[in-house]
Each structure stands twice: as C-alpha cells, then as structure tokens.
LOKEGU-787899 format. One record per residue: x, y, z of N, C-alpha, C, O in turn. Coordinates in steps of 0.1 Angstrom, whole numbers, plus 2048, in hexadecimal, padded with zeros to 3 digits. Example, Ala and Ser with C-alpha at 12.3 -4.5 7.8 and 13.67 -1.06 7.14 Angstrom:
8847C784E87B7D384E8847DF84E88E7DF855 8807EA8478897F584788180084F88680B850 
This chain:
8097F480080080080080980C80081380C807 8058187F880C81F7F680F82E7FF80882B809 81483B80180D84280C8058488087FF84C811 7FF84C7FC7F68527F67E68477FB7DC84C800 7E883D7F77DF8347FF7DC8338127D2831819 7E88368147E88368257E284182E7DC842838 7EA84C8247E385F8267D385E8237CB86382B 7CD8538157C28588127B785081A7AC85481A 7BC8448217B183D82D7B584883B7AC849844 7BD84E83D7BF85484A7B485C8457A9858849 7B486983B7AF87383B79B86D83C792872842 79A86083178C85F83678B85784377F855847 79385284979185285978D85B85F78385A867 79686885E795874866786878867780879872 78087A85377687F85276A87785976087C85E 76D86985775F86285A75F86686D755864874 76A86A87276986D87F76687988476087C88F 76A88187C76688F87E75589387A74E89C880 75088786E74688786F73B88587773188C878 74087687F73587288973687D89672D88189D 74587F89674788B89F73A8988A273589D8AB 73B89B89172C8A289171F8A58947188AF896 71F89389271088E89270D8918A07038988A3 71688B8AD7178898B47198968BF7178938CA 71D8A48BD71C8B08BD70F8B68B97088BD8C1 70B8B68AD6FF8B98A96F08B58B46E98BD8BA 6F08A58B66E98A18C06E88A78CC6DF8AD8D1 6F48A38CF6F48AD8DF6F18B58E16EB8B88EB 6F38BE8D56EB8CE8D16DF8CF8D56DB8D68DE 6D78C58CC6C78C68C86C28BC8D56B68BA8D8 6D08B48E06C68B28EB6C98BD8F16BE8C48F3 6D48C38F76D58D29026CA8DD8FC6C58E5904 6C78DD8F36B98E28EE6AE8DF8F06A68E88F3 6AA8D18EF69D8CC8F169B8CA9076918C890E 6AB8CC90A6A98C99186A38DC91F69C8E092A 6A78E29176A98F191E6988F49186938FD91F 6918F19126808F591067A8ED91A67A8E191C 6758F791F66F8F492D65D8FA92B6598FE921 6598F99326498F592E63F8F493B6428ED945 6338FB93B62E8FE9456268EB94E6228E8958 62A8E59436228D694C6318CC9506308C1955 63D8D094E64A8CB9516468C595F63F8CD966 6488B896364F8B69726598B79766638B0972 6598C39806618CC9866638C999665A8C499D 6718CC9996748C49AA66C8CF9B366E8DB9B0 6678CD9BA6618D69C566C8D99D566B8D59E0 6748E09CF67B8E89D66868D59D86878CD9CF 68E8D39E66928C89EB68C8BF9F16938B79F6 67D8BE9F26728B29F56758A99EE67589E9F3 67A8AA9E068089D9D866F8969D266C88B9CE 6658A59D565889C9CE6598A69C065F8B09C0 6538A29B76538A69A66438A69A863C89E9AF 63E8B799D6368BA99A6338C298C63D8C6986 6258C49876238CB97F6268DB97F61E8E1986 6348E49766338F097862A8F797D62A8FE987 61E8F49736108F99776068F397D5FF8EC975 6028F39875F88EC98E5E68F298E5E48FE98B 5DE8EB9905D18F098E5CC8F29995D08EA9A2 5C18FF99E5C09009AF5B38FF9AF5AE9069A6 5AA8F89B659A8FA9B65959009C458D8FD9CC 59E90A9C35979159D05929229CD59092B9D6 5909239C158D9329BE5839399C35799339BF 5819429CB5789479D25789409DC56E9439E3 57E9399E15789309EE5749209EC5709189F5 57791C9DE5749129D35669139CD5639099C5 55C91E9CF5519209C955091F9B65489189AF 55E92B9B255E9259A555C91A99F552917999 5699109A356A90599C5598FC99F5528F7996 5568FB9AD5498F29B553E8F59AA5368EC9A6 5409029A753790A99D53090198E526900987 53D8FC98F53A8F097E5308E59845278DF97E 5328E498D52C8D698A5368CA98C5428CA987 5338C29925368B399553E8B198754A8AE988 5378B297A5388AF96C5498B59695548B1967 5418C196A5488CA9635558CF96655D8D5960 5558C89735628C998156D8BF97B5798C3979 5688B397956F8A59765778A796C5838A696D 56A8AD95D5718B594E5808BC95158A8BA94C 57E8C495A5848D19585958C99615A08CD95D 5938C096B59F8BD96F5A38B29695AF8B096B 59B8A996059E89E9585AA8A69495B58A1944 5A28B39455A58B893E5AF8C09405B58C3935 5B68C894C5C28CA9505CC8BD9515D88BF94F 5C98B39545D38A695B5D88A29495E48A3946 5CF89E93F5D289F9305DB8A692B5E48A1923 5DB8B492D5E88BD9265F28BA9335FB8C292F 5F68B593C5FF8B49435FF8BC95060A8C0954 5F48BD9575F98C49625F08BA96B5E48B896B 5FB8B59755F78A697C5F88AF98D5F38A8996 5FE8BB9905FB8C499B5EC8C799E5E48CB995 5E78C49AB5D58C79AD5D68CF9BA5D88C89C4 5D48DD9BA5D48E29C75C58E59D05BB8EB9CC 5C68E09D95B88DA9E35B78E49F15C08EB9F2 5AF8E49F95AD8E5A075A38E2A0E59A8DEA07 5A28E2A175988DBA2058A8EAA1F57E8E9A1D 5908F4A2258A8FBA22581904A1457A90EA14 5888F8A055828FD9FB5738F19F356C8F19E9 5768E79FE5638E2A005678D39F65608C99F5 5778D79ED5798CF9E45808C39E35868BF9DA 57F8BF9EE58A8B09EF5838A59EA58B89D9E4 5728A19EB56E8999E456D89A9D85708909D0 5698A79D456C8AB9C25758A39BB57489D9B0 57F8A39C558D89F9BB58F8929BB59488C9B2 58A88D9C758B87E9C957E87B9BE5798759C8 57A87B9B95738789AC57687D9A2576876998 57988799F58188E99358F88499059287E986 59588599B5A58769935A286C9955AC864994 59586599859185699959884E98B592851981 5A284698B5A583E9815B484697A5B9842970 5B88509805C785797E5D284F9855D1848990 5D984F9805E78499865EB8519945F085C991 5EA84F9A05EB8559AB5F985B9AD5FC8659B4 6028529A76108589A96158609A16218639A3 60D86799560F86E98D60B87999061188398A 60087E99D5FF8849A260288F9AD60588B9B8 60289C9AC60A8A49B95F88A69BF5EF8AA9B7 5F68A39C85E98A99D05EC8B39DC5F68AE9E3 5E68C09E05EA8C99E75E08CD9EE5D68D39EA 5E38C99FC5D68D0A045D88D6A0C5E48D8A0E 5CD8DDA175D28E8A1D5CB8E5A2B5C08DFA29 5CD8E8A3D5C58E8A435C78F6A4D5D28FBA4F 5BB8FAA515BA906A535BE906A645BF8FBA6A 5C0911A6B5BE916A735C890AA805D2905A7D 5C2908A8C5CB8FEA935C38F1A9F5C48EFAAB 5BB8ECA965B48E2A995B38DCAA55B98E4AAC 5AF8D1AAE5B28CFABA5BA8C2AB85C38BEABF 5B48B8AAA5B68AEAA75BD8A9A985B989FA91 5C78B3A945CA8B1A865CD8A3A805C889FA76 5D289EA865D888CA7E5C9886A7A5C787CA73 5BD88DA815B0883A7F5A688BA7359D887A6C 5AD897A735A98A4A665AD89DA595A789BA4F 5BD89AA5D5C5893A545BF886A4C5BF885A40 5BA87FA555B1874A525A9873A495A886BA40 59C881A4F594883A4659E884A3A5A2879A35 5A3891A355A5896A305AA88AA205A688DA14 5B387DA255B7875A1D5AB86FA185AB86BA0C 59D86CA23591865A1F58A86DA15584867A0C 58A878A16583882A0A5868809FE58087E9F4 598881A015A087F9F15A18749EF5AC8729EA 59B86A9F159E85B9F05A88579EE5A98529E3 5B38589F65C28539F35CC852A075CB857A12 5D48489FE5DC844A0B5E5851A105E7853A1C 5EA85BA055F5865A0C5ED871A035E48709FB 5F387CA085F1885A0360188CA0160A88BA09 6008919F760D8979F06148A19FD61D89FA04 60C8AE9FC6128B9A056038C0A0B5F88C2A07 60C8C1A175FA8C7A215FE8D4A286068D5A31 5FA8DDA246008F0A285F88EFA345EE8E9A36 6028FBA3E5F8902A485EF90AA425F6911A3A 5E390EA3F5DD91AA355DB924A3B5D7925A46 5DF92EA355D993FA365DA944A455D2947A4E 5EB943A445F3943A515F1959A4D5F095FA42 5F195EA5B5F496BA585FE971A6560597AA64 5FC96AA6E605971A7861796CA7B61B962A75 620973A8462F972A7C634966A8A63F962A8B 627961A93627956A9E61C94CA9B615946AA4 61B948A8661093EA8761D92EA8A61C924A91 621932A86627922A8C62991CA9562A90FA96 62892DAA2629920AB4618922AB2611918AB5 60F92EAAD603929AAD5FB91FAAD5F291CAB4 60191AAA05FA90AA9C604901A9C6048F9A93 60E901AA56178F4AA86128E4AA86168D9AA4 6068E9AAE5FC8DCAB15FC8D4AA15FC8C8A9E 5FA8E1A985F98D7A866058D5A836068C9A81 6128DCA8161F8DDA806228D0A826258C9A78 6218C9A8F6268BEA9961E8B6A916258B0A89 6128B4A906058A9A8A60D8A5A7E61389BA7E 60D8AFA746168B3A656228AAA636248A3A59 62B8ACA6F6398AAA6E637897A7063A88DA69 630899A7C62C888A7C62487FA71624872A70 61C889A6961887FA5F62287FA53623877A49 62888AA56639883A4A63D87BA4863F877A3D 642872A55646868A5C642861A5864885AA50 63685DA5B62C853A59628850A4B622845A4A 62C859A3D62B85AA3261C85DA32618857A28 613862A38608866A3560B871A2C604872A22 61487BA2C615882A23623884A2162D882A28 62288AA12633888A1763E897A1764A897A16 6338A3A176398B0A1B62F8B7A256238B3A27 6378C3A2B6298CDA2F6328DCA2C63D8DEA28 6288E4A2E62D8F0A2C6218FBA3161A8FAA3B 621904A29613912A2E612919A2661B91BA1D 60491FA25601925A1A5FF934A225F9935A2C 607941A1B60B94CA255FE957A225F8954A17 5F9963A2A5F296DA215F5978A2E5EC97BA36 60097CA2E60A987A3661A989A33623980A33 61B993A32628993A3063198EA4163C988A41 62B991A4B635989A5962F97CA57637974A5D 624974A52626968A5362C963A4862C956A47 631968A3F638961A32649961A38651957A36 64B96DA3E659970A4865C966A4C66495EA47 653963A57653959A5E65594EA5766194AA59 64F947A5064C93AA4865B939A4166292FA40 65F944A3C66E942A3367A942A4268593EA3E 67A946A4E68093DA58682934A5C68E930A5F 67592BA5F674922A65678912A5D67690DA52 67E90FA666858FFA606798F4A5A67C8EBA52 66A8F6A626668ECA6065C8EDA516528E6A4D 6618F8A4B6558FBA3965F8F1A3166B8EFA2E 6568EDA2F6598E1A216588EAA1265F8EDA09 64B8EAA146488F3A0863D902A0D637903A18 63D90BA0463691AA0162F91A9FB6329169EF 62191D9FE61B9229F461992F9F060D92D9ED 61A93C9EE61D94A9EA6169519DF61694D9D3 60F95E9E560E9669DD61396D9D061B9759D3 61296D9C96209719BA6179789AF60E9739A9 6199819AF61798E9A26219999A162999C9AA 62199C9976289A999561F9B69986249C099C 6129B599460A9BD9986039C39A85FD9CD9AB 6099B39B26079B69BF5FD9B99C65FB9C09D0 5F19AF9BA5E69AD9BE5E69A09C65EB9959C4 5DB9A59D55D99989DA5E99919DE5EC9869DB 5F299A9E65F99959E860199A9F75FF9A69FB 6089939FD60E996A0B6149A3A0F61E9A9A0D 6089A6A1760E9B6A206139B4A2D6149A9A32 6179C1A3461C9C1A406119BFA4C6149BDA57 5FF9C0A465F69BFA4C5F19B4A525EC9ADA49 5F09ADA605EC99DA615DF999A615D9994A6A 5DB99CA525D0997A4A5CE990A3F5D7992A37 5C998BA3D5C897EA345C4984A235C9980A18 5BA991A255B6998A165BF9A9A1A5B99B2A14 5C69ACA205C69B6A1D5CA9BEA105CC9B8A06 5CA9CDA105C99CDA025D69D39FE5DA9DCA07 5DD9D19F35E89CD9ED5EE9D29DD5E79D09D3 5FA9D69DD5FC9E19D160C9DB9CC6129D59D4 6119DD9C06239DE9BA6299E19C86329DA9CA 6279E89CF6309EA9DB6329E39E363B9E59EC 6289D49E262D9CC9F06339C19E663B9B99EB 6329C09DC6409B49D264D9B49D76539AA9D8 6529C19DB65F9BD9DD6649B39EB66B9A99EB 6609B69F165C9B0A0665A9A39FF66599E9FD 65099D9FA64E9909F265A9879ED66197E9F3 65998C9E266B9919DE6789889E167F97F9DD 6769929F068198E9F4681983A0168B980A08 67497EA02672970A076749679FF67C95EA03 66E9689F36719629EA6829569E768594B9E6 6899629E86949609E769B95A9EF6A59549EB 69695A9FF69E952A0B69A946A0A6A093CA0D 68D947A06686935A0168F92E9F86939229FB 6919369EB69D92D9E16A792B9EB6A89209F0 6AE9349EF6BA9329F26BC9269FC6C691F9FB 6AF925A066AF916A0F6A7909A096A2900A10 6A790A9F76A69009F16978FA9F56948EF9F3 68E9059FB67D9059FA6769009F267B9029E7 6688F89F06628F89E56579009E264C8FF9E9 6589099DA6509149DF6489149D264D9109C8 6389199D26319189C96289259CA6249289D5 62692C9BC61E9389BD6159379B96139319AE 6079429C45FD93F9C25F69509C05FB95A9C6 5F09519BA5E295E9BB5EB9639AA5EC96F9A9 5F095D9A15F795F9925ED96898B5F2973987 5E396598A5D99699815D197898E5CA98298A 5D397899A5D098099C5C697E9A75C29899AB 5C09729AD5B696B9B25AB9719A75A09779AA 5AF96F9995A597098D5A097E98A596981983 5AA9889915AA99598C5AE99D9815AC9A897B 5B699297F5BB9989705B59939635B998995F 5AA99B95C5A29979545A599D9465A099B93B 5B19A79495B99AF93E5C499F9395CD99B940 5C399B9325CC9929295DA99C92C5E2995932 5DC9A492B5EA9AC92C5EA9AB9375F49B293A 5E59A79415EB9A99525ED9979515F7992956 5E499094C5E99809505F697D9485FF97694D 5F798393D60598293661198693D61C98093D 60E99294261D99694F61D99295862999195C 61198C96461598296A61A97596762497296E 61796E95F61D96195A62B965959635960960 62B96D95163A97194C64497295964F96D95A 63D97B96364697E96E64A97097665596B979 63A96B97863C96098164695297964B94A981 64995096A65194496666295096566B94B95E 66395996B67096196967296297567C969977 66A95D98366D95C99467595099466E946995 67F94F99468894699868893E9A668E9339A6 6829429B367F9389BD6719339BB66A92E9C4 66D9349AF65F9299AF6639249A566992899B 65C9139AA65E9059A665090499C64E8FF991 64890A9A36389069986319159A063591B9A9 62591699761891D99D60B91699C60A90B997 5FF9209A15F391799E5EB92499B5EB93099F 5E691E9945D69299915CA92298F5C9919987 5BF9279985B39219995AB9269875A8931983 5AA9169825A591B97459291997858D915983 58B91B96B57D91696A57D91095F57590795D 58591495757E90E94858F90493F59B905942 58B8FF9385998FA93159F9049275AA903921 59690F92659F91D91B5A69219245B2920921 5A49259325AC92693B5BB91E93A5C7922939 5B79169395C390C93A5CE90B9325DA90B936 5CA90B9235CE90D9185D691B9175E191D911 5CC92491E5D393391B5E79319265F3930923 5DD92F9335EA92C93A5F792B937601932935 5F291B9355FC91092760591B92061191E922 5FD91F91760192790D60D93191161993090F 60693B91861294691E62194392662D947925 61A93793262892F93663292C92A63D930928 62C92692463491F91963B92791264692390E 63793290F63E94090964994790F65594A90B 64094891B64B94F922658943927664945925 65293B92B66393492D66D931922679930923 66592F91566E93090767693D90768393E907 66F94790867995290F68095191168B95490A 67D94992168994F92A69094492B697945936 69293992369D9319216A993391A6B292B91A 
C-alpha cells in the first residue's frame, strides 16, 4: 500500500469521525434545547420535600369554593378531568372550601400517585389528627400530599396553633401525609412562616399588581396596592434561599383581573419569580385553562 493510499484512508477516517462527531454535537444541541423548554404542566420539585408537581395547579376555592360548587357535581368533574388531560395533575383543596368530596369523585379512577392533592385546615382545633381523618375520608385516599395551616395572620400563629403544628409533624411520620406547611394572609405571619424551621411548603400571595396580597395589617382581606410587593419580595427570597417549596396563590388576582393585560403581566411576573416552584389559580371554565396554559408557556419560552 502506498502513502498516497495510507494519507487517503486516514483522511476518510478523520472525516467519517469528525462526522459522527457532529451528529453527536448536533444532538446534544437539540437535547440541551428540548431540556431548557419548560412549560406550565412540567413536574417540578417542590422546594426540598423531594415531592414533584404540576407547575400549575388548579384551586377549587374561589370565593370560598362557591365558584367552582357553582357548576355542578357535572360540570365540577368536566372541568378537573379536563385540567388533569392537558397536564396539570396539582389539585388545591380545603376543608373550609366545602370541596373535599367534590374531588374525591372528580379523580375517581386517576392514578393517585400521579397526583399532588393540597389541603388546608383552619384555625386550631381541639382534635386535629381526627380532622385529619375526616379529612383523608372525604378525599378518599390513604395520604394526603401536603396539609397547610390556613389563613395564618398573626406573627405568634405558630405557638398559637402548635396543637396543629405537633398533630401535622406527627402525621409526617406516620406518612399520613407527606409535607405541611401554611397558607399566609399578613405580612408578620408570612415573616414569621419564612423563620420558622418547621414550613415545608408556602402557599403565598404573588402579583405584580399587589392585589389581594400581604400587608403589615393582621388581617386576612386587608386592602392592598404595588407597595406591599416589595416586603413580599423579600420573603420570598429567604424561602428560596432555605430551599422552601413555595407556591403562589391570588395570580389572577382572586379573579380580579378581567383586563387580559393585567393576567398577562401577572403570569409573566409570577413564571420570572424565581422562589416559586408552581402556582394555582382557581379556574371555572376549560378556556380558562387553556388561556393560562397558553401565557405560562409563552412567558417561560421567554425566559428561557
């Protein structure tokens, strides 16, 4: 063999390697690309709980859960069969939104582990582990995902309701559930909640508009403007930083924003908040849903 022969197998060696070289660069490409599009029904880690959920979750408390109750038995089932479909397997619940049976018929025949379920119990019971009870009998299921203190306002709700804290921490244990956390409507009980060692997860106020969202006042509705976002803000951020799973709630405004241009800049703001893991918004209809869908999906193409 000659060197003209020996040069001309090296050089298509080279190529056939520089080739696959390519192929094999190119791929990687179009996967670090297909990994970086992110999407409002993604399962996403909820803070260090190590439990995975839908970015976007669906909430049946609007008004008190009057909306959603509103449809109908029927129309209830539609509407969460029909969120669980496009991918959002997150269901946010409370005791106090009338809706725990709803849903326990609404996912009848869903894959339970595919499931995040979120409930809430109010105030500081005499007897919580037997609330608890109920609470799993309504939703027909052995555990429940994560169970909030609800509509904590003062910056001493935690030795307040220690009695649920303690109940909470013990049905961890027990895997009756397998997080807890609080759902805040004060800026000193959100303080509070981003101190204390024992929050698993947050549930939080989030707009840009600063509707419906945590003041210095220890009330549950007080009323609320752009000026208390920042105080928010910056709870926000001690939550990431202690690796919280934090989830935002009142997006849409508690359904105040009926301006298409105000749900677009919250969406926008709330998928550009970096200590939230998912949000929820109480929908009624599946255009709802769709719209949601839609804008998340936009905005995180964005901001990828």
């Amino acid at each position: 063999m000659g060197r003209y022969d020996i040069s001309r197998r090296r050089f298509l060696e080279g190529a056939a390697a520089a080739a696959g070289l390519a192929v094999v660069s190119s791929t990687g490409i179009q996967a670090a690309e297909q990994k970086k599009k992110r999407t409002a029904v993604d399962q996403v880690k909820l803070g260090k709980t190590g439990i995975k959920l839908s970015r976007l979750g669906i909430g049946v408390g609007s008004n008190g859960g009057n909306v959603q109750r509103a449809l109908g038995h029927e129309g209830f089932n539609k509407l969460i069969r029909y969120a669980y479909d496009q991918g959002i397997t997150y269901i946010d619940t409370a005791d106090s939104y009338k809706t725990h049976t709803w849903v326990r018929e609404a996912i009848k025949g869903l894959p339970r582990e595919k499931l995040f379920i979120q409930s809430k119990m109010g105030g500081n019971p005499e007897k919580p582990l037997e609330i608890l009870d109920r609470f799993r009998q309504e939703l027909g299921m052995d555990y429940i995902d994560c169970v909030l203190s609800h509509c904590t306002v003062t910056p001493g709700w935690d030795e307040q309701r220690k009695r649920v804290l303690d109940a909470l921490e013990e049905a961890k244990a027990k895997k009756i559930i397998r997080a807890h956390g609080v759902s805040c409507h004060s800026l000193p009980a959100l303080k509070r909640s981003a101190e204390i060692d024992w929050v698993d997860v947050h549930l939080v106020r989030v707009n840009p508009q600063g509707v419906h969202m945590d003041t210095p006042q220890e009330t549950w509705n007080a009323k609320s403007d752009k000026s208390h976002v920042p105080a928010v803000m910056e709870q926000l951020k001690i939550m990431r930083d202690k690796k919280r799973g934090v989830i935002g709630m009142k997006i849409i405004g508690e359904g105040d924003f009926t301006n298409p241009d105000d749900r677009e800049k919250s969406i926008r703001f709330a998928m550009g908040c970096r200590p939230l893991n998912a949000v929820v918004i109480g929908f009624k209809s599946p255009g709802e849903i769709d719209e949601a869908i839609l804008r998340m999906n936009n905005a995180l193409a964005e901001l990828s």
